[in-house]
C-alpha positions, 0 to 999 in steps of 0.5 A: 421527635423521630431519630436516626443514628449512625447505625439506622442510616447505615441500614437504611443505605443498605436497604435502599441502595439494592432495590428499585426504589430511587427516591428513598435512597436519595431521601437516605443519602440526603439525611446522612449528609445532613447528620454528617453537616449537623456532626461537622457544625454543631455538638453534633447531630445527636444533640442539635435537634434543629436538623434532625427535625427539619428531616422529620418528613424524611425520616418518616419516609425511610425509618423502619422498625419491622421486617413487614415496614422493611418490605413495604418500603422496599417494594414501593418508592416514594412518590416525588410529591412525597419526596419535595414534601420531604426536602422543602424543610431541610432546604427551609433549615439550611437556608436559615443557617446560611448554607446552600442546600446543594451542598447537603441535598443527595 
């Protein structure tokens, strides 16, 4: 199972919110809002692992863990094939909570 913490996120909204790539920054702000759901919900995003799978596809779109994975994925965004792909579980999980998407979905 891939994992973000707090602090991964934070560097990830960093990372993305300064440069031209749009589609990873959404994905970033899209799973923050879901940890923030998971946190606010549940035993919390560290212990659920029902969330942080369903954003899998999105975390490996964002989650870097050299300087040479930093680069490439500030240099290159994410396609929007790349980017539905990666919503379609998250709105799938949240809809079987009962929730609407719209309410976590950057």
């Amino acid at each position: 199972m891939r994992f973000m913490n707090d602090y991964d996120i934070n560097r990830a909204l960093l990372r993305f919110s300064r440069g031209s790539t749009p589609n990873r920054l959404r994905l970033v702000e899209t799973v923050e809002n879901l940890m923030l759901w998971a946190d606010r919900n549940s035993d919390g995003w560290a212990y659920w692992p029902k969330p942080c799978n369903a954003a899998r596809r999105a975390i490996e779109l964002i989650e870097s863990r050299t300087n040479a994975e930093n680069d490439a994925q500030e240099r290159t965004d994410a396609t929007d094939a790349e980017v539905t792909a990666a919503l379609k579980p998250i709105k799938a999980f949240l809809t079987r909570q009962g929730v609407d998407h719209k309410e976590v979905l950057a």
